[in-house]
MDAnalysis code that builds the backbone (N, CA, C; Angstrom):
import MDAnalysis as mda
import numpy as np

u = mda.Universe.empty(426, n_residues=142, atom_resindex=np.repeat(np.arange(142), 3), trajectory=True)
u.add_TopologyAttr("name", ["N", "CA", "C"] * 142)
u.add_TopologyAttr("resid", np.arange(1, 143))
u.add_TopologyAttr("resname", ["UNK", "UNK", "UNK", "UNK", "UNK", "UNK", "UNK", "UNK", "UNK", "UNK", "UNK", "UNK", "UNK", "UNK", "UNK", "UNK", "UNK", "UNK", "UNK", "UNK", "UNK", "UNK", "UNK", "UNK", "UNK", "UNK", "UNK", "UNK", "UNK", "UNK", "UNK", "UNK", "UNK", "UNK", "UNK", "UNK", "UNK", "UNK", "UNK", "UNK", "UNK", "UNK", "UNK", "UNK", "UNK", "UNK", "UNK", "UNK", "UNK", "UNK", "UNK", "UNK", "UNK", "UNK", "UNK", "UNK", "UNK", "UNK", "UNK", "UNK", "UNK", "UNK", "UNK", "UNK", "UNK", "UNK", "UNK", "UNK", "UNK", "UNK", "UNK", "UNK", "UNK", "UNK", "UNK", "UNK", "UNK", "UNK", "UNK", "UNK", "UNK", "UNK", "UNK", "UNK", "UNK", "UNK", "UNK", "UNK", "UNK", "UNK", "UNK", "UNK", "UNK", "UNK", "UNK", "UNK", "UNK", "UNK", "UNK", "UNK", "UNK", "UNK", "UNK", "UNK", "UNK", "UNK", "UNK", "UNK", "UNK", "UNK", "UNK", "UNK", "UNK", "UNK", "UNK", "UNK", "UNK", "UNK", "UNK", "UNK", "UNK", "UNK", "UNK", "UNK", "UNK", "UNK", "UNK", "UNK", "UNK", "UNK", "UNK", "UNK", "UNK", "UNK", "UNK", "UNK", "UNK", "UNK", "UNK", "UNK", "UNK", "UNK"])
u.atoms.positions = np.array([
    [167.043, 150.706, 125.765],
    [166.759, 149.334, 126.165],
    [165.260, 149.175, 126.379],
    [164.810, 147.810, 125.882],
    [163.624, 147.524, 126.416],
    [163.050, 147.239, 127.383],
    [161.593, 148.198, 128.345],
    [161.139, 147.610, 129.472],
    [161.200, 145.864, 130.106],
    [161.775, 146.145, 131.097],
    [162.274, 144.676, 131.330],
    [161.517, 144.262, 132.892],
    [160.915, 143.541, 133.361],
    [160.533, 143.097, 134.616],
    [161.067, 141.897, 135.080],
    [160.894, 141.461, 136.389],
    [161.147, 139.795, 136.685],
    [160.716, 140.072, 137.885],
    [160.272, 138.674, 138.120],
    [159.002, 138.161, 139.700],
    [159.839, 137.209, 139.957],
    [160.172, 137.530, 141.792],
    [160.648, 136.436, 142.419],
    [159.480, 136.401, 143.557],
    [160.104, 135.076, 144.109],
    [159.044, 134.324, 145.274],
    [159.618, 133.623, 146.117],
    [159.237, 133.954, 147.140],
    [160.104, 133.451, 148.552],
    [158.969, 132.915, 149.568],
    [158.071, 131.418, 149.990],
    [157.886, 131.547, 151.219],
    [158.621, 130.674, 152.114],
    [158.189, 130.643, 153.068],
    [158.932, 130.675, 154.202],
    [157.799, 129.909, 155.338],
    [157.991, 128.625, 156.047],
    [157.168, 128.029, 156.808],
    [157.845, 128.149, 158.324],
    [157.659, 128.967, 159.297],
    [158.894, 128.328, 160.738],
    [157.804, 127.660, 161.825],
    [158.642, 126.724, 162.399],
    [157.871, 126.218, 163.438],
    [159.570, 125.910, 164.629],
    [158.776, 125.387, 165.948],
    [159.176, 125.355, 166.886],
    [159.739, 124.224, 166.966],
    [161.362, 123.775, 167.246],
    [161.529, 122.501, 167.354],
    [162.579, 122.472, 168.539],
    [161.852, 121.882, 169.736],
    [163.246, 122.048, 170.842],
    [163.419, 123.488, 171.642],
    [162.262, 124.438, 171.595],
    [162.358, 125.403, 172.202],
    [163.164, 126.557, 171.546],
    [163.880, 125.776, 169.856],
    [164.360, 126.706, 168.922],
    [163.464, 127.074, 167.619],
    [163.493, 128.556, 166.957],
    [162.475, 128.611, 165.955],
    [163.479, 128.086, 164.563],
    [162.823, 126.922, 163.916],
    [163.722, 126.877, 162.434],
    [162.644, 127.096, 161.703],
    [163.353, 127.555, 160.576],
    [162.288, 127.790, 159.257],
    [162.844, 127.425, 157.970],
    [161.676, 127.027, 157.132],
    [161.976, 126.210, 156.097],
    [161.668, 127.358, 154.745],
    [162.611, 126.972, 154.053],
    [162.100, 128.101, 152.910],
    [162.048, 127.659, 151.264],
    [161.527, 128.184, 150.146],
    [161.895, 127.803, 148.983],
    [161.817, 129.283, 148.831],
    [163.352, 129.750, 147.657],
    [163.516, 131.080, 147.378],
    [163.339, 130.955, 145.718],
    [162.488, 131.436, 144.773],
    [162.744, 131.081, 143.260],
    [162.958, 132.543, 143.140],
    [163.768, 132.684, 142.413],
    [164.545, 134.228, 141.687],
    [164.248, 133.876, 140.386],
    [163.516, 135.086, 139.056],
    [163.403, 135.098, 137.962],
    [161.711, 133.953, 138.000],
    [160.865, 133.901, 138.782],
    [160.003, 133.192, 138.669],
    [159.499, 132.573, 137.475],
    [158.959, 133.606, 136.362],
    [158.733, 133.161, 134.668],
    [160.146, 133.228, 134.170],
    [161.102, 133.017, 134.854],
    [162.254, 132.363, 133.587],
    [162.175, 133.396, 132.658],
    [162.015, 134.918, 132.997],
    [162.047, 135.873, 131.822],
    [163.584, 136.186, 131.110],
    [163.741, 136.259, 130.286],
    [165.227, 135.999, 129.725],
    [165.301, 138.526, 130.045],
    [165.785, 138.551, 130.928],
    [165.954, 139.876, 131.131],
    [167.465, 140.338, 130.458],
    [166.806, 141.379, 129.990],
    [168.143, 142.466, 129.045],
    [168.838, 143.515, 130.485],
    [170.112, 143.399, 130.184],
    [170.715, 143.846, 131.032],
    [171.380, 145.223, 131.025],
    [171.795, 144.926, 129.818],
    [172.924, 145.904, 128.980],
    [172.690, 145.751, 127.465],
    [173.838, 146.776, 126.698],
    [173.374, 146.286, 124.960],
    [175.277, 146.347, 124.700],
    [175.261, 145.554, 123.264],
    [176.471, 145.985, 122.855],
    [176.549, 147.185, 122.225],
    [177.459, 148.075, 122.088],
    [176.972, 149.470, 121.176],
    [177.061, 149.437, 119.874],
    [177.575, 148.177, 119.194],
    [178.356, 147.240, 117.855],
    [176.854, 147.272, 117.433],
    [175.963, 146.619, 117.787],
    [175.280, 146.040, 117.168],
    [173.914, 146.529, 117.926],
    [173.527, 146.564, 119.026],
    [172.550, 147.486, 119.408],
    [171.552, 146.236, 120.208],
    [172.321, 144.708, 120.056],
    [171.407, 143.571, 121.037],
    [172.395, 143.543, 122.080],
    [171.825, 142.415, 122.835],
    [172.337, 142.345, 124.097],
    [173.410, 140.851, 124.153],
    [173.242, 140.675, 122.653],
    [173.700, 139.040, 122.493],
    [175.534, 139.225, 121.747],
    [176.423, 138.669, 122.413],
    [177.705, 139.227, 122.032],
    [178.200, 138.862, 120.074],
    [178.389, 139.758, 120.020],
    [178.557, 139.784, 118.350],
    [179.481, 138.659, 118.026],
    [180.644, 138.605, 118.741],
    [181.428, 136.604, 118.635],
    [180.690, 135.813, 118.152],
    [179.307, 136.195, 118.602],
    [178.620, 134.582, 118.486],
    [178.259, 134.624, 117.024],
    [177.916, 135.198, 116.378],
    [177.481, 135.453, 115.232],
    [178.589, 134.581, 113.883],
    [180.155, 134.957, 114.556],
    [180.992, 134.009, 114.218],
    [180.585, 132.507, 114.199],
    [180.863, 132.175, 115.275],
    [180.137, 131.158, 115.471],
    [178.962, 130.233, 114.421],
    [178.085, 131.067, 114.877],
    [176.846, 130.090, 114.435],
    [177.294, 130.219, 112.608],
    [177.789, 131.502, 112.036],
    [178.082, 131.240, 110.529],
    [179.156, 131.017, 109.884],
    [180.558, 130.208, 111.062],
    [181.374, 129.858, 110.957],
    [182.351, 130.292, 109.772],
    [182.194, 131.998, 110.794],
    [183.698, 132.772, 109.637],
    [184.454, 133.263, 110.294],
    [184.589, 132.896, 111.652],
    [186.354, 133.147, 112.727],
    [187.197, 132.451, 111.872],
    [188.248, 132.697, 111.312],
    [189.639, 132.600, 111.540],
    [190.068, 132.258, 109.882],
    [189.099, 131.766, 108.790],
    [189.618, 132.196, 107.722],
    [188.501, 132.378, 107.014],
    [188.427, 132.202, 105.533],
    [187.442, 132.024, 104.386],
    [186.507, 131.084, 104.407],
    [185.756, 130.522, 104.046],
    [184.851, 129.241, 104.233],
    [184.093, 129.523, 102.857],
    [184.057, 128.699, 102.849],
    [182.453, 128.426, 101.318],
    [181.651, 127.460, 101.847],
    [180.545, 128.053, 102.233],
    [179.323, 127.360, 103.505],
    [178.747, 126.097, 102.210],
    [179.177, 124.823, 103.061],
    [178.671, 123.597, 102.749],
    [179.158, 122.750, 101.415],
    [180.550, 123.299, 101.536],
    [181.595, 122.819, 100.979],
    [182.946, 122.107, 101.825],
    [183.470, 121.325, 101.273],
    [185.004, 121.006, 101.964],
    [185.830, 121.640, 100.608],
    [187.190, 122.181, 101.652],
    [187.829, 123.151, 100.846],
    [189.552, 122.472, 100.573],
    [189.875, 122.319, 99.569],
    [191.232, 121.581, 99.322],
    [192.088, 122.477, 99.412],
    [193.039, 122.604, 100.145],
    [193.841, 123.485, 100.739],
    [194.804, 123.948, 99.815],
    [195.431, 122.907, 99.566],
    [196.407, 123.383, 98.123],
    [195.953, 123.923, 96.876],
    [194.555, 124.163, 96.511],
    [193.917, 124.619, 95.495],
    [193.603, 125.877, 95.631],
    [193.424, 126.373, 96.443],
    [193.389, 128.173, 97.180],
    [194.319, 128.841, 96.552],
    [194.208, 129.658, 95.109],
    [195.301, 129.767, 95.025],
    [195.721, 131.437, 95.994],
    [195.175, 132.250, 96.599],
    [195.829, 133.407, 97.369],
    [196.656, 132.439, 98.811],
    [197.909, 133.139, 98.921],
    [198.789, 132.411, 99.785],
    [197.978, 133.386, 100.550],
    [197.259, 134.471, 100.917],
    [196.899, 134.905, 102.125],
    [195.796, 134.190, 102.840],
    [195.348, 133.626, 101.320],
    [194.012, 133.095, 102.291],
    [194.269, 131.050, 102.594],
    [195.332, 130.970, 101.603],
    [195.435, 130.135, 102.206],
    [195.994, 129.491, 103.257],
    [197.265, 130.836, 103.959],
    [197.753, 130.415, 105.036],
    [197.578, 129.492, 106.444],
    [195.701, 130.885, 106.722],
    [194.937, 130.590, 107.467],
    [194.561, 129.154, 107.461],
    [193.713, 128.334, 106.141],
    [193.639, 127.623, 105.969],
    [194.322, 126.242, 105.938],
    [195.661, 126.331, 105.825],
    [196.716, 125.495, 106.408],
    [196.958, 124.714, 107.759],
    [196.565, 126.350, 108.262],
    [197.021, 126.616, 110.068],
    [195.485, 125.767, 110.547],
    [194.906, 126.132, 110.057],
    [193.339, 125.226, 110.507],
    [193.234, 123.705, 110.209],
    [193.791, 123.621, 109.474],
    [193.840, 121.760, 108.668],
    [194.674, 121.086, 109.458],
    [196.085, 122.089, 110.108],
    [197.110, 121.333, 111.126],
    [196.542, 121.520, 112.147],
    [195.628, 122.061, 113.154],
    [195.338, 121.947, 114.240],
    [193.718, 121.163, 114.352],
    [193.284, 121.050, 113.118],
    [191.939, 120.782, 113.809],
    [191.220, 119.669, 112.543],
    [192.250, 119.488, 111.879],
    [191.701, 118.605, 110.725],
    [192.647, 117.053, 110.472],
    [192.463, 116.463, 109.582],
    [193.150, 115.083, 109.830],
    [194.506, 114.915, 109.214],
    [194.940, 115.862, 108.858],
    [196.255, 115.983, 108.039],
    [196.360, 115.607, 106.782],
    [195.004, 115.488, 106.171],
    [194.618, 115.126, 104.839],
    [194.566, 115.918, 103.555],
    [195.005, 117.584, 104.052],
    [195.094, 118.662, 103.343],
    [193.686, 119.112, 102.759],
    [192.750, 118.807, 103.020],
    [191.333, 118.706, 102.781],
    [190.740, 119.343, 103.994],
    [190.192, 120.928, 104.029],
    [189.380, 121.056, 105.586],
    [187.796, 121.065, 105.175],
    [187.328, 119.579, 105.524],
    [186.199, 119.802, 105.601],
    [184.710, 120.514, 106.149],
    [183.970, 120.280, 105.599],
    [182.804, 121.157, 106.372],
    [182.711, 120.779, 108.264],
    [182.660, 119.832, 108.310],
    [183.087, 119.669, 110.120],
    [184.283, 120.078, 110.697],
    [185.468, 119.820, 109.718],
    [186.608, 120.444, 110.125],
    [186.889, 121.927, 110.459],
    [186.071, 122.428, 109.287],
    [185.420, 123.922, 109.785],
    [184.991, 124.385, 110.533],
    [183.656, 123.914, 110.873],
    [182.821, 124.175, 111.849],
    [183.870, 124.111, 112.783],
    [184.735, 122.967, 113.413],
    [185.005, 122.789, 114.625],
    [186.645, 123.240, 114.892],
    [186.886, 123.730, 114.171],
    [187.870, 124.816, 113.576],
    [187.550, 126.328, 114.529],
    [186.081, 126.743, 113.492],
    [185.871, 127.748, 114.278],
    [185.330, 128.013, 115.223],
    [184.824, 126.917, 116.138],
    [184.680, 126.867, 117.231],
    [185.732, 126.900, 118.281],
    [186.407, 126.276, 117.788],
    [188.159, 126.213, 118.658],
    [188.526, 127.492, 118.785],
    [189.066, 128.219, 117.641],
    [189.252, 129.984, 117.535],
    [188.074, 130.678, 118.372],
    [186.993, 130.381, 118.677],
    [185.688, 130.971, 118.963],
    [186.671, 131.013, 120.750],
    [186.359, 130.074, 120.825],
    [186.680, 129.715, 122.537],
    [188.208, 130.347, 122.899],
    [189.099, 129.569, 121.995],
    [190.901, 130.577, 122.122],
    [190.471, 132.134, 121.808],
    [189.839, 132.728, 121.416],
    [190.073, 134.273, 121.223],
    [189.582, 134.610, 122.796],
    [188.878, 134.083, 123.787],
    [188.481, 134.592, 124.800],
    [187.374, 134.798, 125.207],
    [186.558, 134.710, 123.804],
    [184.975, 135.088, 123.790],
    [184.053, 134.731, 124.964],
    [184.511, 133.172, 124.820],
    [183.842, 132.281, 126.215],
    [184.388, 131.087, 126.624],
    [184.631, 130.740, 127.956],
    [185.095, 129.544, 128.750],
    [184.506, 128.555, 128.054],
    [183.486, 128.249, 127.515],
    [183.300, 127.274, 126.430],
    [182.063, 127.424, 125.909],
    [181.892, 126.192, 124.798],
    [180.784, 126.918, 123.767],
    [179.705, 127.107, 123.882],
    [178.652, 127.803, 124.064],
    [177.258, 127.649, 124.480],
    [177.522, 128.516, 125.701],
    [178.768, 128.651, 126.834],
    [178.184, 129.887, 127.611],
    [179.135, 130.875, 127.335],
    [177.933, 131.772, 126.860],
    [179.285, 133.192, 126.335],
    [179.194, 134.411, 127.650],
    [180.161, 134.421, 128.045],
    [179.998, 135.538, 129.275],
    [179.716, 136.952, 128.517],
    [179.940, 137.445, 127.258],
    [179.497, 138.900, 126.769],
    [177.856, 138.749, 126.188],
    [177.224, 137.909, 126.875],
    [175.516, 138.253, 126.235],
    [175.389, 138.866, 128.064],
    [174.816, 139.827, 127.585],
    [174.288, 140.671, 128.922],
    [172.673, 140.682, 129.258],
    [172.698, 139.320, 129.400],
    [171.380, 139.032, 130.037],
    [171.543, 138.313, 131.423],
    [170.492, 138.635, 131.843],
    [170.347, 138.267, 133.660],
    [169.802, 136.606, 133.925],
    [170.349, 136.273, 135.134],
    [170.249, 135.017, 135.082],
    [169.032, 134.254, 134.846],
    [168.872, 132.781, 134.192],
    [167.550, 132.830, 134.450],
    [167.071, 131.944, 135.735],
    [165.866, 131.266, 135.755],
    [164.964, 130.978, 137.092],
    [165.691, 130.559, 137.634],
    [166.045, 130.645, 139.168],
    [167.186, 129.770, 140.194],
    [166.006, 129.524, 141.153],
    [166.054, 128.061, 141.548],
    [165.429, 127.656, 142.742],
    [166.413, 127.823, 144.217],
    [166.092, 127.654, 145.211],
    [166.976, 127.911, 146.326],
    [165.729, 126.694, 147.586],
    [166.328, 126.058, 147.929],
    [165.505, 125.676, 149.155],
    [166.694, 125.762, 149.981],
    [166.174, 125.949, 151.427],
    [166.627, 125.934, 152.838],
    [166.350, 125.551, 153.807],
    [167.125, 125.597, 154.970],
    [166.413, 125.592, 155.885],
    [167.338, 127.321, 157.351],
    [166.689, 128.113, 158.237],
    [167.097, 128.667, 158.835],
    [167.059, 128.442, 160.536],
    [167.795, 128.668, 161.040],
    [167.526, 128.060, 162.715],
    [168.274, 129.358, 163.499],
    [167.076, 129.865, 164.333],
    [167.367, 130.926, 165.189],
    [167.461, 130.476, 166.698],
    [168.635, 131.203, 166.909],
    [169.227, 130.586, 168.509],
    [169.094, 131.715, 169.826],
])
């Protein structure tokens, strides 16, 4: 893994109010928003979950021909066109036609049902650390 750092910053102002000390704080964790490596996959050797890769080149769950719409009944392998069926009834218009959006959002659906991630854009298997969190407060000592 690659050398990884992150700067946090905490101050802290207290004053006297009522014979009690409160103090006011701003806590920032990850200060530069450094996108920190945590872990790696051993698949692939990044830290970014290999699912996604599905994803962005939309080949979860059957065949595709990138930037085409695909006529379902014209496929002639029944293996590959099964898949393709099963995708047109759940996520396409019943037109027997899965288009290029129908695709895409096809395999986004499979992306999210296989488990990968609670939804699209946050994938819980990229093993990177959070980024910048602000925190303000306040503390009161009795």
């Amino acid at each position: 893994m690659p050398t990884t750092y992150r700067s946090d910053l905490r101050l802290t102002r207290s004053f006297t109010i009522g014979g009690r000390t409160v103090s006011a704080y701003i806590d920032v964790r990850n200060l530069l928003n450094r996108r920190v490596m945590l872990d790696l996959f051993t698949s692939t050797g990044s830290a970014t979950n290999p699912g996604q890769t599905f994803v962005q080149n939309n080949t979860l769950g059957a065949v595709r021909v990138p930037g085409s719409d695909v006529v379902v009944a014209d496929v002639p392998d029944p293996l590959q066109r099964a898949p393709l069926e099963r995708r047109e009834r759940f996520f396409g218009n019943g037109d027997g036609v899965l288009t290029v959006e129908e695709q895409v959002r096809s395999s986004l659906g499979a992306f999210v049902a296989s488990g990968w991630g609670a939804q699209v854009g946050v994938l819980p298997g990229m093993f990177y650390g959070s980024p910048r969190q602000v925190r303000v407060g306040m503390e009161c000592r009795f």
